[in-house]
Backbone as JSON, one array per atom type, in Angstrom:
{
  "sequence": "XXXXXXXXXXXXXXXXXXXXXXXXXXXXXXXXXXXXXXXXXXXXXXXXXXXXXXXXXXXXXXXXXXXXXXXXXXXXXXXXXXXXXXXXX",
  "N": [[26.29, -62.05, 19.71], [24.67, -63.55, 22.56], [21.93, -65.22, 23.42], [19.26, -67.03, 25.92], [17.31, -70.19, 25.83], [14.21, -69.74, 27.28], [12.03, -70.67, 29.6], [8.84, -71.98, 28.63], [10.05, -72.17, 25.96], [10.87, -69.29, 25.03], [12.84, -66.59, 24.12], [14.7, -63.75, 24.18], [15.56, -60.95, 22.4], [18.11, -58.97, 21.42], [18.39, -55.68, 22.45], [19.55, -53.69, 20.77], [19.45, -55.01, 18.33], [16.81, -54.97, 17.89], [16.41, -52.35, 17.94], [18.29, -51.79, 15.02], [16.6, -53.21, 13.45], [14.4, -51.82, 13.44], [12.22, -52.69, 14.98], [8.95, -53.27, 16.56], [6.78, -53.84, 19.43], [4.23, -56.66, 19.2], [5.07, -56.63, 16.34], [5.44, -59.06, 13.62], [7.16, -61.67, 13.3], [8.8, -64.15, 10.54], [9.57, -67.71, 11.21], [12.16, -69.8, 10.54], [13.9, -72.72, 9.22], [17.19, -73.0, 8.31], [19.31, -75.24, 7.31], [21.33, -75.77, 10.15], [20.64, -73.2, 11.41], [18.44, -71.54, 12.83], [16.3, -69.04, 11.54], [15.08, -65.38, 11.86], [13.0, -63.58, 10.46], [11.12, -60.48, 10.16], [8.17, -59.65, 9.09], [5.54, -58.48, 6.99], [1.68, -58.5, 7.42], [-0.62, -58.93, 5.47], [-4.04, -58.49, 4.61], [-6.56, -60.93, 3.88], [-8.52, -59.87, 2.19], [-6.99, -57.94, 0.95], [-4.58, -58.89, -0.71], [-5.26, -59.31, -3.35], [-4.17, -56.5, -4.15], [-1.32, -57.01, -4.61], [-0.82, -58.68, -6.39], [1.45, -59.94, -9.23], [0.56, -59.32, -11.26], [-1.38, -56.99, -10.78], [0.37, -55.23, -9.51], [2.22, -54.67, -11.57], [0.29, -53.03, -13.19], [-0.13, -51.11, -11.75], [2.22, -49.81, -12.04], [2.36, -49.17, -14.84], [-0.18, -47.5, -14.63], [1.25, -45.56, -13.09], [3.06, -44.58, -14.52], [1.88, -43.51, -16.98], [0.64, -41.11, -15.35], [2.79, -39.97, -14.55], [3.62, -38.99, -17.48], [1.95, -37.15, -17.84], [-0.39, -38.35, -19.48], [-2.84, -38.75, -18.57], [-6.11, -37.99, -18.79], [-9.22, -35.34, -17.8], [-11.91, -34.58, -16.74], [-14.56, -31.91, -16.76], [-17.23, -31.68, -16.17], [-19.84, -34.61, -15.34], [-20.91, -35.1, -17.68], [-19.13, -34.3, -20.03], [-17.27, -36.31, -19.36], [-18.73, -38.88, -19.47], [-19.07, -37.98, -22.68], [-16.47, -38.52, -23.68], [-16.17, -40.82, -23.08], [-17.68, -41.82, -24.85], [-20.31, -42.66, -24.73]],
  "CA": [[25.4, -61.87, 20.84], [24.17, -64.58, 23.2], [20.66, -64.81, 24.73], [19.09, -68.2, 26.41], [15.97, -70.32, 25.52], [13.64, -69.87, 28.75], [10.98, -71.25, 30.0], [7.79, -72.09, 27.27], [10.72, -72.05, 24.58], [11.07, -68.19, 24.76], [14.04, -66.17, 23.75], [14.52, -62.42, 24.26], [16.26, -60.7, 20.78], [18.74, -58.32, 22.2], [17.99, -54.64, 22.18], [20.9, -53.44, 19.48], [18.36, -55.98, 17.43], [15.46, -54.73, 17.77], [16.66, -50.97, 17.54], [18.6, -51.92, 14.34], [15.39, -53.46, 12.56], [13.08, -50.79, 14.04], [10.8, -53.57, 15.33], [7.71, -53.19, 17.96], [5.88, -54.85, 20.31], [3.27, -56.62, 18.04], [5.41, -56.78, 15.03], [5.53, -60.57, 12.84], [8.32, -62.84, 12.8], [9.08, -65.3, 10.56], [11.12, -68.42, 11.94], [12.42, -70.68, 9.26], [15.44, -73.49, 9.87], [17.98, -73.53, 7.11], [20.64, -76.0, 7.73], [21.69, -75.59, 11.58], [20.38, -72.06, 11.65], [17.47, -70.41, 13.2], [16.01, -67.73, 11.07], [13.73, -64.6, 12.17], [12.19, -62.45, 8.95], [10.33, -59.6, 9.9], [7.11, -59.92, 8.13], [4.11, -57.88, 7.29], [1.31, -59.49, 7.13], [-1.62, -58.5, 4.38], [-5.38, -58.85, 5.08], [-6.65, -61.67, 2.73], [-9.52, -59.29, 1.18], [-6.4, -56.62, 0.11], [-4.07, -59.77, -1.09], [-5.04, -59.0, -5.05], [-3.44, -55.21, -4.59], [0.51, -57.56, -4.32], [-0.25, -59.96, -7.01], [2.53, -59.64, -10.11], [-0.69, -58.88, -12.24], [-1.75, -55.57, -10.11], [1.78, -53.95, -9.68], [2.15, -54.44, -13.52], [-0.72, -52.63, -14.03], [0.09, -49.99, -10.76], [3.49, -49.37, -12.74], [1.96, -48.62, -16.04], [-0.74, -45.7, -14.24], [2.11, -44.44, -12.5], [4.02, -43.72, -15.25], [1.11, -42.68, -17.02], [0.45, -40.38, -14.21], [4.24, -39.21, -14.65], [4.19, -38.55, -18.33], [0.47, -36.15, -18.2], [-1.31, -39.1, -19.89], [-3.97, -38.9, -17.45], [-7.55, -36.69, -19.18], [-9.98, -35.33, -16.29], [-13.26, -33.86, -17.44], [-14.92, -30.55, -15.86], [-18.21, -32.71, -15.73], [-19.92, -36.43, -15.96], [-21.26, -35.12, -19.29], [-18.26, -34.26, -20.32], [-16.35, -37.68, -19.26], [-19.44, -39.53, -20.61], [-18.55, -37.92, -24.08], [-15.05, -38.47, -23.96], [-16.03, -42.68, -23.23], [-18.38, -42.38, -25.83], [-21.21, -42.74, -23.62]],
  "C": [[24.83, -63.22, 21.23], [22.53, -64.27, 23.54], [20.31, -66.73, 24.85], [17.62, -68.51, 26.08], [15.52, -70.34, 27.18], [12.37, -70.98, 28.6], [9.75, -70.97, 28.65], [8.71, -71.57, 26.13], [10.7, -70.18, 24.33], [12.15, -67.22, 24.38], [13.86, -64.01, 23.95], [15.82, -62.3, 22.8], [16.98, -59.37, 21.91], [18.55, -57.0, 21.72], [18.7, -53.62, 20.97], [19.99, -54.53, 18.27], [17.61, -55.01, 17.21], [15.71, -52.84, 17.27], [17.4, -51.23, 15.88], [17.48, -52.1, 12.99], [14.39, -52.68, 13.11], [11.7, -51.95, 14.17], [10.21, -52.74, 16.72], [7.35, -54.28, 18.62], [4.63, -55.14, 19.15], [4.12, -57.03, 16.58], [5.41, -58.58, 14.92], [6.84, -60.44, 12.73], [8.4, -63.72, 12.16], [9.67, -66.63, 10.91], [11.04, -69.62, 11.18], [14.13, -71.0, 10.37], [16.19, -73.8, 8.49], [19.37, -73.84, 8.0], [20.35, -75.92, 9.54], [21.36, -74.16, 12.27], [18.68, -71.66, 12.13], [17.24, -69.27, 12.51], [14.88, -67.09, 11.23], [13.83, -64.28, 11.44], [11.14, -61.71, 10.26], [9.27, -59.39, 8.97], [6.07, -58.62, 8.28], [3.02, -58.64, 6.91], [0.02, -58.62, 6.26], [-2.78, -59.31, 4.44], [-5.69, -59.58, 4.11], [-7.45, -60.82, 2.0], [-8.82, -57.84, 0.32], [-4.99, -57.28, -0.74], [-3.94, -59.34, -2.65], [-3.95, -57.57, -4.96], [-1.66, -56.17, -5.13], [0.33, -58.14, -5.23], [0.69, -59.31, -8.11], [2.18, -58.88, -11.24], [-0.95, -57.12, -11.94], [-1.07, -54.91, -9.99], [1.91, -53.79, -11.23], [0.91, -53.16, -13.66], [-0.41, -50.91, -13.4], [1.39, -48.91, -11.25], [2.53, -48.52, -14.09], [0.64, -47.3, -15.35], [-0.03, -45.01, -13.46], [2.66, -44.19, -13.4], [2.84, -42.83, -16.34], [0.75, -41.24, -16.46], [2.02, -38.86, -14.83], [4.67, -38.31, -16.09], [2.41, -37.76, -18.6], [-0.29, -37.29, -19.62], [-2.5, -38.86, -19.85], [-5.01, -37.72, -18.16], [-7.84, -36.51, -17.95], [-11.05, -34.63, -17.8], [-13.61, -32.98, -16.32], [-16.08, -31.29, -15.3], [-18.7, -34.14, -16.27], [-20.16, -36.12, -17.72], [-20.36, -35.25, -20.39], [-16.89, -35.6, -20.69], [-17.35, -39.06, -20.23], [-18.92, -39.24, -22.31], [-17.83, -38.3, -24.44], [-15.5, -40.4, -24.03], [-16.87, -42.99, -24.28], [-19.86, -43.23, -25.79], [-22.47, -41.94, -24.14]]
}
């Protein structure tokens, strides 16, 4: 597929694109140059104050109470008194 740079360096992505990567109006692009190439990424972008949920630290941890979760790990208590006891509270 062809398309042309326009005017203020603009480019249209051709519609077989954009339907392919289910992009929007609004969506992030990355644009990186490796070698002789032009590259768009599709990005999301993550609010800096929700940044900790992604680190390598927090999925580790998100993994281990999901499987928790998965293998009836997980106590509950009927009430606080109850959960107090159980922490030893």
């Amino acid at each position: 597929m062809l398309t042309e740079i326009r005017s203020r360096s603009q480019i249209t992505i051709p519609s077989e694109i954009i339907k392919k990567l289910n992009l929007k109006k609004g969506d992030t692009l990355e644009v990186s140059v490796e070698g002789d190439q032009i590259i768009l990424r599709p990005v999301i972008t993550i609010p800096k104050d929700q940044a900790y949920f992604w680190t390598k630290e927090w999925q580790h941890e998100e993994k281990l109470v999901q499987s928790d979760i998965k293998n009836n790990k997980i106590k509950s208590a009927k009430s606080k008194d109850e959960l107090y006891e159980d922490l030893g509270l």
